[in-house]
KEMIMI-530089 format. One record per atom (N, C-alpha, C): residue in one letter; y, x, z. Coordinates in steps of 0.2 Angstrom, whole numbers, plus 5000, padded with zeros to 4 digits. Atoms other than C-alpha are relative to their C-alpha. Example, Ala and Ser with C-alpha at 12.3 -4.5 7.8 and 13.67 -1.06 7.14 Angstrom:
// residues 2
a499450045000;a497850625039;a500650045000;s499449964999;s499550685036;s500549965003;
END
This chain:
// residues 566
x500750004997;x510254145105;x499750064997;x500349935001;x509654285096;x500350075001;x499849944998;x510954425101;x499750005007;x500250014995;x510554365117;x499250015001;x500549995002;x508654385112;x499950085001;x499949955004;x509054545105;x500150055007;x499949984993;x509654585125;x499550035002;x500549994997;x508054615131;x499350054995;x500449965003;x507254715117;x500350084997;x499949955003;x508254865113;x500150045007;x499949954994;x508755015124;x500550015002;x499650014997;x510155055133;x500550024994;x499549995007;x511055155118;x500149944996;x499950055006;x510854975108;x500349945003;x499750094997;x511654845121;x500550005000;x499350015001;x513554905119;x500049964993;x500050025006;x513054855101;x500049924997;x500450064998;x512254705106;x500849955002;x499450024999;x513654655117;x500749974995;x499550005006;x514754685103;x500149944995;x500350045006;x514054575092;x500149925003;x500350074997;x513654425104;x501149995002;x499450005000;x515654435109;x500549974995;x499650035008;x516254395090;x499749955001;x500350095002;x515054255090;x500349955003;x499950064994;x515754175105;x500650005000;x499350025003;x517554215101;x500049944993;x500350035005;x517054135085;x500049945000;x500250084999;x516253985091;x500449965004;x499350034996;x517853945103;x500450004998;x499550005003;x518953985093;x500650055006;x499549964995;x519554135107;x500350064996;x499749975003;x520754245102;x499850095003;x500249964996;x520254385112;x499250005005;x500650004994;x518454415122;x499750095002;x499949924999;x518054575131;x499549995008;x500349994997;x516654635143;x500050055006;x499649934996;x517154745158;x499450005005;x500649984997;x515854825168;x500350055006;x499749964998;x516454925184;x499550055006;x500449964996;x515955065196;x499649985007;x500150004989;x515255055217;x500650004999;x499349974996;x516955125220;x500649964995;x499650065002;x517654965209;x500550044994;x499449985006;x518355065195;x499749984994;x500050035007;x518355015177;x499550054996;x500449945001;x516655105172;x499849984989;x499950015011;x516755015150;x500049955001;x499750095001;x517554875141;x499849994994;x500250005006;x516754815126;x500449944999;x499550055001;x517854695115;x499849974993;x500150045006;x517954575101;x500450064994;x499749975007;x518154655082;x501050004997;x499050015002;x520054595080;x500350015006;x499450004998;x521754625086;x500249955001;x499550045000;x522654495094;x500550014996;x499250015002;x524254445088;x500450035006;x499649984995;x524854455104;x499750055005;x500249934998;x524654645111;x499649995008;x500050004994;x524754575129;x499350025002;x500850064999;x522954485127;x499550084998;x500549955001;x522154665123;x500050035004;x499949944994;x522854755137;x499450015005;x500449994993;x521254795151;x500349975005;x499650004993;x521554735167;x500150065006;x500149934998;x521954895176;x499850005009;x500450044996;x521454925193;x500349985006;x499850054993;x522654835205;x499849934997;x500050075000;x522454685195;x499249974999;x500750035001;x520554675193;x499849985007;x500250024992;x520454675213;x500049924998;x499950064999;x520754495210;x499349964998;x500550025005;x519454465197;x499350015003;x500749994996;x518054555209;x499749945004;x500150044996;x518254415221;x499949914996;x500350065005;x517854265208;x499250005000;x500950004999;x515854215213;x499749964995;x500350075006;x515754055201;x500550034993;x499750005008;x516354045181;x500749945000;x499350025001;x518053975180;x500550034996;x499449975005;x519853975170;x500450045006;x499649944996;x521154105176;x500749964998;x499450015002;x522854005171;x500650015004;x499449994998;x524754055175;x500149955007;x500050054994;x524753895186;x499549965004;x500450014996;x523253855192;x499450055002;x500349965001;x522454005196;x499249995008;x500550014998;x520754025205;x499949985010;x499850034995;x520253965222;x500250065007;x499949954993;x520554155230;x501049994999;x499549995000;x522354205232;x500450064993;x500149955005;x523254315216;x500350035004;x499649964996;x524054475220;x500649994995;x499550025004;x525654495213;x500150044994;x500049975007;x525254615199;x499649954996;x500450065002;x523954475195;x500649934996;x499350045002;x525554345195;x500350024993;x499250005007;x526554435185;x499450004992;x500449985009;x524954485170;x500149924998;x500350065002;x524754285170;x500849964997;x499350015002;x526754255169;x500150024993;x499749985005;x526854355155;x499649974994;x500550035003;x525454255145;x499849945000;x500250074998;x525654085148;x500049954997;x500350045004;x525154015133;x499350014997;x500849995000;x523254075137;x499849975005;x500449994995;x522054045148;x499550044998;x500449955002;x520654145153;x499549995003;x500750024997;x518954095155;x499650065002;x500349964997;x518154205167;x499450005004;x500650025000;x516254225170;x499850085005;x500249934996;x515654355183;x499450004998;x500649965003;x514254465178;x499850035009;x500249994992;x513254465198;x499349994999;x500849964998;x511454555202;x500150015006;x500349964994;x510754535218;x500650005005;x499250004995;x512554465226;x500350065000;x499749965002;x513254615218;x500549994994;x499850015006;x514754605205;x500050064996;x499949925006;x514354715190;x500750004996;x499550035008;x515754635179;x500349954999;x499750085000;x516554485172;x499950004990;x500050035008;x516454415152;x500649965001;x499450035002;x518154385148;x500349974995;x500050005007;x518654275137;x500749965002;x499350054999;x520554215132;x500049964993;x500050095003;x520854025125;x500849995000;x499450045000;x522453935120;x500049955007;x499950024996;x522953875135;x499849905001;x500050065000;x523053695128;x499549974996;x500550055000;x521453685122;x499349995006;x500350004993;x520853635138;x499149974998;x500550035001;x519453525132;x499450054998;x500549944999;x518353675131;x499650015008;x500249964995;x518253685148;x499349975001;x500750034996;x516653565148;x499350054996;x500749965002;x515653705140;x499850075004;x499949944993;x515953825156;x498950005000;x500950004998;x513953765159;x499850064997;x500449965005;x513453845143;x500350095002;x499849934996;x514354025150;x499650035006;x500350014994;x513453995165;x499550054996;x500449985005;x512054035154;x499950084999;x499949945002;x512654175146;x500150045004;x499949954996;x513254265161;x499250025003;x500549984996;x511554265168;x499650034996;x500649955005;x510654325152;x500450085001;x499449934998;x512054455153;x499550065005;x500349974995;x511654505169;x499250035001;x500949994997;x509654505168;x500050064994;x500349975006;x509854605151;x500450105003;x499749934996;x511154745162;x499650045004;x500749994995;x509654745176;x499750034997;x500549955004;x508454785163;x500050054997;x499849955005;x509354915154;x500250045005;x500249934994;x509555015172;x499550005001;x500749964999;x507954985175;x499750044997;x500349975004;x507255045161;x500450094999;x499949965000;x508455185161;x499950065005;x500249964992;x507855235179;x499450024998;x500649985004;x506055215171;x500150074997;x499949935006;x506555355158;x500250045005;x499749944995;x507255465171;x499350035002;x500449974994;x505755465182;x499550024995;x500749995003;x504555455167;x500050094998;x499949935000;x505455625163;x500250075003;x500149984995;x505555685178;x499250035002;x500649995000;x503655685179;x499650054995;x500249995007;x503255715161;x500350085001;x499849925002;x504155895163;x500050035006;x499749984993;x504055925181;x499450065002;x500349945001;x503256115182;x499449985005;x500649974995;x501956055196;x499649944995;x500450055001;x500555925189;x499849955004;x499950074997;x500455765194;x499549944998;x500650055001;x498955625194;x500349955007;x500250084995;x498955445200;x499449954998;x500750054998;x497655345203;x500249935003;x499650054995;x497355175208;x499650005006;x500449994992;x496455115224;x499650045001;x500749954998;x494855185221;x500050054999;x499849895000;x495555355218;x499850014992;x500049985006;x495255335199;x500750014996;x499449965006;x496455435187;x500349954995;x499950045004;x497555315179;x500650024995;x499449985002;x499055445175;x499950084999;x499949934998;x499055635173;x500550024994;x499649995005;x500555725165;x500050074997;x499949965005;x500955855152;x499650085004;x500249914997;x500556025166;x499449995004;x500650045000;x499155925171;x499550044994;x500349955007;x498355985155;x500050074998;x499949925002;x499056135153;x499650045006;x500449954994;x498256205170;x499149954996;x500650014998;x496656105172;x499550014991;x500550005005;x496156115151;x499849954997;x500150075003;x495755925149;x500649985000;x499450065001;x496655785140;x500149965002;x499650074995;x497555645146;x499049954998;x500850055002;x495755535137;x499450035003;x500549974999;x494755665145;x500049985008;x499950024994;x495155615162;x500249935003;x499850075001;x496055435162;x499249965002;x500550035001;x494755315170;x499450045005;x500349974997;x493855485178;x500249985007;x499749984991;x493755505199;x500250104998;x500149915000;x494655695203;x499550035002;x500549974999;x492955735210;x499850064994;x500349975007;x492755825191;x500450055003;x499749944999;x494055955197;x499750045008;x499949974994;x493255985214;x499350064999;x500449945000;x492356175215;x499550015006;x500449984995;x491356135230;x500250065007;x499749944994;x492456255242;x500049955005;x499850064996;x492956095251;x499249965001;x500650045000;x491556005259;x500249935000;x499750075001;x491355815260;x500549965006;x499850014993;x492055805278;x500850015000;x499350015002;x493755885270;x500449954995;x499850055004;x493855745258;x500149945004;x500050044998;x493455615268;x500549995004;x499550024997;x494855655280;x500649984995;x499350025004;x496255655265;x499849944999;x499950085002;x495455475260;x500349985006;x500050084992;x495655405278;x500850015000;x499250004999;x497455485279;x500549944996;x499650055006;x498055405262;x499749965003;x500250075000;x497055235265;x500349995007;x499650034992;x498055225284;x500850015000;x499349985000;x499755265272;x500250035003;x499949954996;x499955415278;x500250064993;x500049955004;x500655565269;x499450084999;x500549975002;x499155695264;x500250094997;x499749925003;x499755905264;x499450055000;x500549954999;x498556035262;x499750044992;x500249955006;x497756165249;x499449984997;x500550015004;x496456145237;x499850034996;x500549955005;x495156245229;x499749984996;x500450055003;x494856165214;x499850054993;x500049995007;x494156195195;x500249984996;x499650025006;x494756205178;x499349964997;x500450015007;x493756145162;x499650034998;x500149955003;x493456305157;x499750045006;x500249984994;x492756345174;x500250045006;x499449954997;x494256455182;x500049975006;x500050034993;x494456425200;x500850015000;x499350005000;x496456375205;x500049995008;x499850004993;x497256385223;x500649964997;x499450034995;x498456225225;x500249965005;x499750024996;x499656175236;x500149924996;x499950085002;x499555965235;x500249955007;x499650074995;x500455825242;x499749954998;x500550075000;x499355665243;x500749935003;x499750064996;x500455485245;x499849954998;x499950055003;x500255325243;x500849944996;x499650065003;x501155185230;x500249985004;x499950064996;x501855065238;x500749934995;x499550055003;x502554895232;x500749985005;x499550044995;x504154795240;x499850005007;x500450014994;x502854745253;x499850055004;x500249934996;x502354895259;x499350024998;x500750005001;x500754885251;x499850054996;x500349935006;x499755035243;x499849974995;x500450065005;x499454975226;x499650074996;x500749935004;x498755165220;x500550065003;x500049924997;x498955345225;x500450064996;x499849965005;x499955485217;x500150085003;x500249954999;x499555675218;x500450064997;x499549955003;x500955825217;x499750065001;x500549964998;x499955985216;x500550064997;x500049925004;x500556165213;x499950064998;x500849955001;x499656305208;x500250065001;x499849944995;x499756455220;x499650054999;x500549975002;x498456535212;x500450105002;x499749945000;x499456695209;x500050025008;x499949984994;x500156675226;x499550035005;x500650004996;x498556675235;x499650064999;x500249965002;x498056795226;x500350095001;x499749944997;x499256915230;x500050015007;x500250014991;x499156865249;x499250065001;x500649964998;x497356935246;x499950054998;x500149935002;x497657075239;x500550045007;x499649974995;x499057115253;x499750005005;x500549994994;x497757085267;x499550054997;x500649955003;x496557205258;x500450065000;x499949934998;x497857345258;x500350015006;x499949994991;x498457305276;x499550045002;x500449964997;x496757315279;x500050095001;x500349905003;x496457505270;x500650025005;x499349964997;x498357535278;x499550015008;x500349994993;x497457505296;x499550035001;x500649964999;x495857585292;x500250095001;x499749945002;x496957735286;x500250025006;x499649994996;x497957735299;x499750025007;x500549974993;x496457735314;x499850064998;x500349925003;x495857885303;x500650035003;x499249954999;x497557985306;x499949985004;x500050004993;x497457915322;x499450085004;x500749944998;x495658005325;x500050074998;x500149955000;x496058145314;x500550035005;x499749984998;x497558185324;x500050055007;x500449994994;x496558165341;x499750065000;x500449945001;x495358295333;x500450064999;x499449975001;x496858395329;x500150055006;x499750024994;x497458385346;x499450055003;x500449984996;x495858435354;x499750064998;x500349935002;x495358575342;x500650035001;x499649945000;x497058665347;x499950005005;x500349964997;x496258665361;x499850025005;x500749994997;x494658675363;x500050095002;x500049944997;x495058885364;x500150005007;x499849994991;x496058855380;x499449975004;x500650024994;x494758745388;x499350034999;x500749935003;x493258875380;x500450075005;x499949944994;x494459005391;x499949985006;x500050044990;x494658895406;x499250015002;x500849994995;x492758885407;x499950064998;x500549955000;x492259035403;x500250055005;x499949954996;x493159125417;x499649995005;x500350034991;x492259025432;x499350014998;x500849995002;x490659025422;x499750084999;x500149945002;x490859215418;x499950035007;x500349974994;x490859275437;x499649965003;x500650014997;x489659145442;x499450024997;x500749945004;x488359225430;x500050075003;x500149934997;x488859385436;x499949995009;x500450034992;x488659315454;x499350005000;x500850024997;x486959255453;x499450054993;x500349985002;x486459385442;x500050075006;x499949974994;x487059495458;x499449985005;x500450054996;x486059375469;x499350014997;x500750015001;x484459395459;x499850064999;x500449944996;x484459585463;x499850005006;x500450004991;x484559555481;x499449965002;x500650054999;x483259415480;x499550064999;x500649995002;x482059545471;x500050075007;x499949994993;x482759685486;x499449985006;x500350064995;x482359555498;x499250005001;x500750015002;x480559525489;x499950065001;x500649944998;x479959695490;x500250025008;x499849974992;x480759735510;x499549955001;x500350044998;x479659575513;x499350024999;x500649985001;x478359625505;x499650065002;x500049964997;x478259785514;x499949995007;x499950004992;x478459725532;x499449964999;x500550044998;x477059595528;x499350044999;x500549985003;x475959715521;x499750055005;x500249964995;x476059835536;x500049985007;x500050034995;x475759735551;x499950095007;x500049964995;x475759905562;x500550045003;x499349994999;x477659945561;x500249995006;x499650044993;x478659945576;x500850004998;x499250035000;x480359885579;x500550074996;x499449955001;x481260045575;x499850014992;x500150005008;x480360055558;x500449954996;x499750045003;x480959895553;x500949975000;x499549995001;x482759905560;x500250084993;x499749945004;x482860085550;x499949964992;x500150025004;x482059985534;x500449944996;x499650045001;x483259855535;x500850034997;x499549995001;x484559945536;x500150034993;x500049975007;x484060075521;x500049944994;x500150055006;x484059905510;x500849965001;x499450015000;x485859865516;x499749905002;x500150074998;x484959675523;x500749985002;x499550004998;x486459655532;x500649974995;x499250015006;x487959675520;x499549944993;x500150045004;x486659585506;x500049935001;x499950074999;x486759415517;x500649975001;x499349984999;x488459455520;x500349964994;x499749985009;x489059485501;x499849914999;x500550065003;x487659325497;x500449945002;x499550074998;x488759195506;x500649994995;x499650025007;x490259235495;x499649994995;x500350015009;x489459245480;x500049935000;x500550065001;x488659085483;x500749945002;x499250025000;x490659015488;x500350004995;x499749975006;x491459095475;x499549964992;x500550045005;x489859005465;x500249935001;x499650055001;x490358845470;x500649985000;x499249985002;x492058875469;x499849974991;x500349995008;x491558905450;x499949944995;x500650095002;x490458735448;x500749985001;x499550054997;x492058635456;x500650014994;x499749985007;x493058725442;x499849974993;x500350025006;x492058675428;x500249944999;x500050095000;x491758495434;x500749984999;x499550055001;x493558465435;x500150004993;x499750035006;x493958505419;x499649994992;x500350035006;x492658445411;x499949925001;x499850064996;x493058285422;x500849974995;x499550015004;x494658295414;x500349994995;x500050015007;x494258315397;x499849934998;x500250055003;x493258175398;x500649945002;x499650054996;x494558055408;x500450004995;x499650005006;x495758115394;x499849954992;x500250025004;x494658055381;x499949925001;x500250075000;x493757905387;x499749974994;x500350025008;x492857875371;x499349945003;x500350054997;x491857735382;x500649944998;x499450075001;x493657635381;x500550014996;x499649995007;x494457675364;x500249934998;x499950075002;x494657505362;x500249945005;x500050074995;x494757425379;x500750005004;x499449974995;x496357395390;x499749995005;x500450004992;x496057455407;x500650005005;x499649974995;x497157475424;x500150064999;x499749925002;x498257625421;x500450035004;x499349974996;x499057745432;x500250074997;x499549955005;x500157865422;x500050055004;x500049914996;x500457995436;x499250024998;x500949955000;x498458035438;x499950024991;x500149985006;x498458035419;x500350074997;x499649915002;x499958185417;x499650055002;x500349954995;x499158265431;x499250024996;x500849975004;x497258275420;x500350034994;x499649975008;x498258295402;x500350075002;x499849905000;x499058475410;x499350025003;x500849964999;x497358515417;x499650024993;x500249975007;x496758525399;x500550024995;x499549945004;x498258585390;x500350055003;x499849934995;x498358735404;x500250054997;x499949935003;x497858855392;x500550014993;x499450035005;x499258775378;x500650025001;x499249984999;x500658805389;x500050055006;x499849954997;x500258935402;x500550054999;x499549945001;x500859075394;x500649984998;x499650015001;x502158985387;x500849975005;x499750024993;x503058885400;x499749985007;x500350014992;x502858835419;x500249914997;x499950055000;x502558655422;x500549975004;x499550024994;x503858545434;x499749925000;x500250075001;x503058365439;x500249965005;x499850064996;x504058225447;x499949945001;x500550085000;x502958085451;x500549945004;x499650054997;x504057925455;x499449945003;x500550054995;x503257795467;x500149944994;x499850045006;x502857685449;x499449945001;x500750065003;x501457515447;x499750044997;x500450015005;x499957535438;x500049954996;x500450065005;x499757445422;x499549984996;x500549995005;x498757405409;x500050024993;x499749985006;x498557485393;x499450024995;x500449945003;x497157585381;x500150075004;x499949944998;x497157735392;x499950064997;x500149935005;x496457865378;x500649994996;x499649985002;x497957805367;x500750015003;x499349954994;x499257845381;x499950065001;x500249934999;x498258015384;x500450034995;x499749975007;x498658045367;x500750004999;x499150004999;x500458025367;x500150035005;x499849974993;x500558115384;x500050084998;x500049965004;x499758255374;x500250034996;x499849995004;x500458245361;x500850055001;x499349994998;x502258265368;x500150075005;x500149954999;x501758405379;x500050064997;x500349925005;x501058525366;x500649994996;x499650015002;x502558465357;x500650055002;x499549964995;x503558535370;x500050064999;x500349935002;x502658695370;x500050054996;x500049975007;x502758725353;x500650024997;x499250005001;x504758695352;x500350075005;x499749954995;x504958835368;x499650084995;x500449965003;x503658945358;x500450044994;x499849975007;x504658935341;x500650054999;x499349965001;x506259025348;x499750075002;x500249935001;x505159175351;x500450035007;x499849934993;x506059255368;x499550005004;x500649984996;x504959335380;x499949985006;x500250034994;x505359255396;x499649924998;x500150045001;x504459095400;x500549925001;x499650054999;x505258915396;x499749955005;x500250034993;x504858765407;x499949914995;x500050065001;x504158585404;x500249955005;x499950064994;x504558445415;x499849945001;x500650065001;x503758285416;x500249955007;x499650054995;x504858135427;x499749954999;x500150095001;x504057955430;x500649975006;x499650064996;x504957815437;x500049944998;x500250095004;x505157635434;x500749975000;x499550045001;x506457545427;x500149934998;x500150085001;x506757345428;x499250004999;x500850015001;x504857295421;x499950054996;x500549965003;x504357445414;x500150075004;x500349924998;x503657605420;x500250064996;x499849975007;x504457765410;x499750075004;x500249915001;x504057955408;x500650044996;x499649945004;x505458095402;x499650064999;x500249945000;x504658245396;x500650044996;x499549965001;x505858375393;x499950085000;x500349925000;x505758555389;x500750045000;x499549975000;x506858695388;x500050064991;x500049965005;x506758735371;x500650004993;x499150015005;x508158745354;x500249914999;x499750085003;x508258535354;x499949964997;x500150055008;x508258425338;x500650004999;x499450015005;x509558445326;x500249914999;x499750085001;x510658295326;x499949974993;x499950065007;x510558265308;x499449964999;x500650045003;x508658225309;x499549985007;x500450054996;x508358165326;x500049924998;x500250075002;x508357965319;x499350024996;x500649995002;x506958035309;x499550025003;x500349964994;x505858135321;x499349925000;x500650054999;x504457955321;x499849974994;x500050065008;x504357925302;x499350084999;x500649995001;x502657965297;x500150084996;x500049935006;x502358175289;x500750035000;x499449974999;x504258215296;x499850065008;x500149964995;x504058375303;x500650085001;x499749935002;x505258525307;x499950075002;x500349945002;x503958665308;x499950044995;x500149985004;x503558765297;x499649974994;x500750045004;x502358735280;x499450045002;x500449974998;x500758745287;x499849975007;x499850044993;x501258695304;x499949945004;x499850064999;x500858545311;x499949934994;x500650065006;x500158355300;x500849955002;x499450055000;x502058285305;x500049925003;x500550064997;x500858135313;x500049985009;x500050014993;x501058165332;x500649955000;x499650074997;x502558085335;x500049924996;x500150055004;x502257945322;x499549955002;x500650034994;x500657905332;x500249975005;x499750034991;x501657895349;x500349954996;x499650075002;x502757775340;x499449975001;x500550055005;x501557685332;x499649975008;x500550034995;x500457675349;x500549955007;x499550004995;x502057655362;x500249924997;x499850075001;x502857515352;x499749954996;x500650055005;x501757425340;x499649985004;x500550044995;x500357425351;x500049985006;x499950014993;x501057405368;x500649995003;x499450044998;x502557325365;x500650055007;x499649944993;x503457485376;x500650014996;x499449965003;x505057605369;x499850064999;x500149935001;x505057765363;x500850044997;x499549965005;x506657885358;x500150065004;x500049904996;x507158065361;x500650004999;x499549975000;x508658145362;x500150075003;x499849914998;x509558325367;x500349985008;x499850004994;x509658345385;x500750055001;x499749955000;x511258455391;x500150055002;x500249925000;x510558615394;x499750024995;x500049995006;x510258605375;x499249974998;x500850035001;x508258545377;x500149944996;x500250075000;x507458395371;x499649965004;x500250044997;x507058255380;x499549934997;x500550045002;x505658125375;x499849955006;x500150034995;x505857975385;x499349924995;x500350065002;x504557835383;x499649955006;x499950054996;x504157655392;x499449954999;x500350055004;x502857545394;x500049945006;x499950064998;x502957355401;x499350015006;x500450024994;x502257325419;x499649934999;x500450045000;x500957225418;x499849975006;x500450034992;x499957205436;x500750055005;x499849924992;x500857285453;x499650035002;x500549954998;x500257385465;x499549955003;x500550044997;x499157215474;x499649974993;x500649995004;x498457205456;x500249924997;x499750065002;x499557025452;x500250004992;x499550015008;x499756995431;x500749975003;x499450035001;x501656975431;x500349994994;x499750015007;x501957015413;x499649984995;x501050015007;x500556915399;x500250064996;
END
């Protein structure tokens, strides 16, 4: 009675001991010559055998049963003997026959060790065969087996306990359960370490202590209704420490649940992302500057762009505004002319006809009305000059829609961008423009300008740096391919070196000169072609040695003005 007492108070390291002990007692008490406790796997293998302190005499009776011959022993549900000739009510096998053949001056009291209509085991005990008169103490085994078994049970549960408790107890995230009412009945070891309070300092508390007011009552209320409808509960939390520190975790909210399905209290797995979140916001903080930076570049580039040239558009207008000055500075002789002949005929009303044909003629009236019509042609000639390209300039820019996407038709666009880069590439090259019958789509039109621009002068600049005297030539092909609309600009200038065309789009990669150039234009076209408008961009060496710049953007509307691409 007391080993068996002794079952239910020690730990698992103390109940082979126990075993042990309660084994002698009960050889002892029956006078059995051998007793032994065998305990086996799920997959029925032989997992420990604990034995009585002696030697048989006879070797047989200490041998294990190994594993053809326990298969027998599995299927034994009640406590009964195993003898040679009267063996159990299953059938033996025949490894089984023969172990009993060779031992047939024992019997063997057999007591299955079963949990939960599971066989863990058997308590084996071997008797002289012929003292049968024992068998009416089978009851009292009966007993035994079951303290057995509840005491097996207990010492896995308890060692599952210890698993989980150490699982918890060292588990890098903190951990809080509560019972129904959301009071704090557990927090473990990293629990403390983060938050600052002790187990005594919170035990009995609601979490409300940890909450820093980010969350309002409306995000509380949802995680109660979730857990309280047994529901699993995920989400982030803004909470405080002790010491007043604010922490970012990632928490899993669940409920308890007993057999029943019943929540008997709540348990909180939390992380602490603090770091993370914090490097997230400092990532968004240098995106941002990266973005801000990089609309800077964008702008300076523009300005760039436009101060190389603002001279040609300063010459372009100054030739048409330069003869219309000189025109109506022409015109405001013959006006004053004109005013004094007038002023002379009016003043002498006694003239006759012959005087005022001579008088006309000596002022060249005639030729002055004459000459006066051109001027005044060749004047708005002039005007029409101006307007377009200062029509131009602005259509180019667009600094009304820097931000907005509009209907866009890429021919009319080339055709304005060589209008203001006239005085860029005149002397340098002639232009060649193949306008394919292409859709308008939609886009940012000032940063397609700029790419258009960009590629152009580019052009320009390549035919320019090989220095011969004749002039080279740009080209400029639209067309449409599948869903997208493309452009080739092509020039006739040295190429790109194969080793650093894949480079040619990487931000400050330039092969001008030092001094030459911010290495930013093509880096921009990337940047605006495929990042911002989802198109393509690559270059390569045409074979009459130029390069070629081709680039693609996604058809958005047709010609009747249909979105076909979101």
């Amino acid at each position: 009675n007391r080993n068996l007492q002794l079952l239910f108070k020690f730990s698992n390291e103390k109940i082979s001991i126990i075993f042990h002990n309660l084994l002698n007692q009960i050889g002892t008490y029956f006078g059995s010559d051998f007793c032994q406790i065998l305990l086996w796997e799920k997959e029925n293998r032989i997992k420990s055998c604990t034995r009585t302190s002696w030697t048989p005499e006879d070797k047989l009776l200490s041998v294990s049963p190994d594993e053809s011959i326990f298969k027998d022993l599995m299927k034994i549900k009640e406590t009964g003997y195993l003898v040679s000739d009267e063996g159990p009510a299953v059938g033996l096998s025949l490894e089984m026959e023969t172990f009993l053949g060779s031992v047939k001056d024992y019997s063997f009291l057999i007591i299955p060790i079963i949990n939960r209509d599971r066989q863990l085991g058997i308590l084996w005990i071997t008797m002289d065969r012929y003292s049968l008169d024992s068998r009416k103490e089978v009851s009292i085994f009966n007993v035994i087996g079951d303290i057995i078994t509840m005491a097996i049970a207990k010492s896995v549960r308890e060692r599952k306990i210890r698993i989980y408790r150490q699982a918890i107890e060292q588990n890098p995230s903190n951990i809080i359960i509560t019972d129904l009412d959301g009071n704090i009945d557990y927090v473990n070891p990293m629990f403390t370490k983060i938050y600052g309070y002790t187990s005594k300092e919170v035990i009995g508390q609601n979490p409300q202590i940890l909450n820093s007011g980010h969350q309002d009552s409306a995000f509380y209320e949802k995680l109660w209704k979730t857990l309280k409808n047994g529901k699993v509960w995920k989400g982030t939390l803004h909470n405080k420490c002790k010491d007043g520190r604010l922490i970012w975790e990632l928490a899993v909210f669940s409920p308890i649940k007993d057999r029943d399905g019943k929540a008997t209290g709540y348990i909180a797995i939390n992380e602490d992302i603090s770091d993370k979140v914090e490097a997230e916001e400092h990532l968004k903080n240098l995106n941002s500057e990266l973005i801000q930076t990089q609309a800077s570049l964008i702008q300076e580039e523009k300005l760039a762009s436009i101060g190389r040239l603002a001279a040609g558009v300063a010459h372009e207008l100054n030739n048409p505004i330069g003869f219309v000055y000189s025109n109506f500075r022409t015109l405001n002789k013959y006006r004053e002319k004109m005013k004094s002949m007038i002023d002379t005929l009016t003043a002498n009303n006694e003239l006759d006809q012959e005087y005022i044909k001579s008088l006309l003629s000596d002022n060249k009236i005639d030729f002055i009305m004459e000459d006066m019509n051109e001027l005044l042609k060749e004047s708005y000639d002039g005007f029409d000059r101006v307007i377009n390209i200062v029509n131009s300039l602005r259509s180019f820019s667009r600094v009304d829609q820097m931000q907005a996407v509009v209907i866009y038709d890429l021919n009319e666009a080339i055709r304005t961008t060589l209008i203001i880069a006239r005085n860029e590439i005149k002397y340098i090259a002639e232009t060649k423009t193949n306008f394919g019958d292409i859709p308008k789509t939609m886009c940012n039109s000032s940063e397609i300008n700029q790419v258009i621009l960009n590629l152009i002068v580019n052009a320009a600049q390549a035919i320019k740096s090989e220095g011969e005297g004749a002039k080279g030539y740009i080209s400029i092909k639209t067309y449409r391919e599948d869903d997208y609309i493309c452009c080739d600009v092509s020039d006739s200038g040295p190429g790109i070196p194969v080793d650093v065309i894949d480079n040619i789009f990487e931000p400050f990669f330039t092969t001008k000169p030092v001094g030459e150039g911010t290495g930013l234009g093509l880096h921009i076209s990337y940047d605006i072609i495929v990042k911002k408008h989802n198109g393509v961009i690559y270059a390569k060496n045409s074979m009459d040695g130029g390069a070629v710049i081709t680039f693609k953007l996604p058809i958005i509307i047709e010609s009747e003005g249909k979105i076909v691409n979101e």
